[in-house]
Structure formats: structure tokens, C-alpha cells
C-alpha positions in Angstrom: 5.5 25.8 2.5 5.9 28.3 5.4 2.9 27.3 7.4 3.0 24.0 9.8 0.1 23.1 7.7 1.9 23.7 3.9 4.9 21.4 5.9 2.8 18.8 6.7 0.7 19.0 2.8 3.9 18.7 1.4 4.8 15.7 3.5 1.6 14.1 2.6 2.4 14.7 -1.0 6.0 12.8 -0.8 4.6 10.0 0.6 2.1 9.5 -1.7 5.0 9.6 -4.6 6.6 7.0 -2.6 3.9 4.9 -2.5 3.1 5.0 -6.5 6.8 4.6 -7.3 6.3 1.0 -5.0 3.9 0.8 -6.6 5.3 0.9 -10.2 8.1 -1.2 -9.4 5.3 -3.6 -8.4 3.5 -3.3 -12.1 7.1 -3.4 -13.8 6.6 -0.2 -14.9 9.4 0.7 -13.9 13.3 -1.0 -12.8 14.4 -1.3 -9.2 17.3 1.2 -10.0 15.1 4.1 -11.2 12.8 3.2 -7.9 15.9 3.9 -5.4 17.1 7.2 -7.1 13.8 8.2 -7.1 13.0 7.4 -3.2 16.3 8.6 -2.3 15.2 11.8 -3.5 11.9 12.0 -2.0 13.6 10.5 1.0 16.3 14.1 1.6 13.4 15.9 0.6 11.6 14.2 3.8 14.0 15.0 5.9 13.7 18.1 5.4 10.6 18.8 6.0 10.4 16.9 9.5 13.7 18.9 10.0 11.9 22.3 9.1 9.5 21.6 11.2 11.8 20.8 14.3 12.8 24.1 13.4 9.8 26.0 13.5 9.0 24.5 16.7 12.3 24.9 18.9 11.8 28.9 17.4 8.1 29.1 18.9 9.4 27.1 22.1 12.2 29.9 22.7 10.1 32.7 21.8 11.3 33.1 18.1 9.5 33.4 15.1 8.8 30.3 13.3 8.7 32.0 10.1 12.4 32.5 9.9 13.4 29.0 9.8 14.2 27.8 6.3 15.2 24.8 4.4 18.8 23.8 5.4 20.9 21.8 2.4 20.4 18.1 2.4 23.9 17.9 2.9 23.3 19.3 6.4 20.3 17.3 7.2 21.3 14.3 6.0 24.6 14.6 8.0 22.7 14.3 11.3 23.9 11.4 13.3 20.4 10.8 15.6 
């Protein structure tokens, strides 16, 4: 995942998990609770991604290289307030 591309594939890949575990809860296949862990989780793993690539890109805008920008702890990016 160190490519803008691999960023974006990945994102692609936790939406559609989202989607089938909707969609599971919508079959009964599976319970409401085990559908909020499991989109919390994909949800901090969202966030970063979008925040990896806010990274990469305030890097290239300053001149940086957007290669060194890594994951930050969920803890970190799931403290942001806006």
C-alpha cells in the first residue's frame, strides 16, 4: 500500500466488506452486534487510509517525499476533531 493507487485499491476493498457485512445483516446471517464491531473496524482502518493519503499529498505539496509517510495508530487518527 505505498502507492496512491495501492491506497485507493485498498479503500475499494473496505468498502466492499462493508457493503457484504450490510448485506449479511440483511440475510440474518449475521447479528446486529457482530455487524458494528466489524464496521467499526473497517471504519479506523478507513480512516486511515484517507489520512495516509492526506499525508502523501501535503509531502508532495511541500516538496517531500510521499513515500515516507506511514500509517499513524488509529488512536491518533481517530482522535482528530475535523
Amino acid at each position: 500500500m505505498t502507492t496512491d493507487d495501492g491506497i485507493h485499491a485498498q479503500i475499494s476493498e473496505l468498502v466492499a466488506r462493508e457493503r457484504a457485512l450490510r448485506a449479511q445483516l440483511q440475510a440474518g446471517e449475521i447479528d446486529r452486534a457482530d455487524e458494528q464491531a466489524q464496521l467499526r473496524e473497517l471504519e479506523v482502518q478507513l480512516d486511515q487510509c484517507w489520512d495516509l493519503l492526506r499525508q502523501r499529498e501535503a509531502l508532495r505539496d511541500s516538496g517531500g517525499d510521499p513515500a515516507s509517510a506511514s500509517v499513524r495508530p488509529a488512536s491518533e487518527v481517530e482522535g482528530y476533531l475535523g
